[in-house]
Steps between C-alpha positions, in 0.01 A plus 500: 500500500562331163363797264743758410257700335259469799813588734595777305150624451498425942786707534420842301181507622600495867767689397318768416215543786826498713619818349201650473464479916657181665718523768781306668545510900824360668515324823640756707826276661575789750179502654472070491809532696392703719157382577552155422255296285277490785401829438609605203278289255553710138699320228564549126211576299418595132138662440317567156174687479222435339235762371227231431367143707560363117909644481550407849393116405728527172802623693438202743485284191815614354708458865329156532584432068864588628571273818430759715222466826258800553447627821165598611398844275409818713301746471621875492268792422327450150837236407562166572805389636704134422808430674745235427726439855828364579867594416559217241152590323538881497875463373412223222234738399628793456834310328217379278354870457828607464518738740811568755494453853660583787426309842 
């Protein structure tokens, strides 16, 4: 992305739907290991919810504005869901959010 401002503007908006209710889950390593990838088919994953069809399209403008690919949204009671997946993704993002982590 070549627009600070834009970037910046990216960032504190996701930043804050992501406090008011995102949520991080971790690949559970224990349970990989002991059900093998086979089974065990959950991996890192970074959600933000969206009140609205029209915030839901603006947060997947903003992830897409910072490098970032959108996994399908999902629907959840009255909220929509949008998920960004992977370890490298959820890490980078939440660097860029500038939250900690712990995997």
């Amino acid at each position: 992305m070549s627009n600070p401002a834009l970037t910046g503007s990216c960032l504190l908006s996701l930043a804050a739907l992501f406090h008011r209710n995102g949520h991080v889950r971790w690949q559970n390593a224990q349970r990989l290991t002991a059900e093998g990838w086979q089974h065990y088919k959950k991996g890192d994953e970074i959600r933000f919810t969206a009140e609205s069809a029209e915030e839901l399209n603006a947060i997947r403008r903003w992830l897409r504005a910072l490098g970032f690919k959108p996994g399908r949204p999902l629907r959840k009671g009255r909220q929509m869901r949008q998920p960004v997946y992977g370890r490298e993704d959820v890490q980078q993002l939440l660097n860029l959010l500038g939250e900690r982590h712990n995997a």
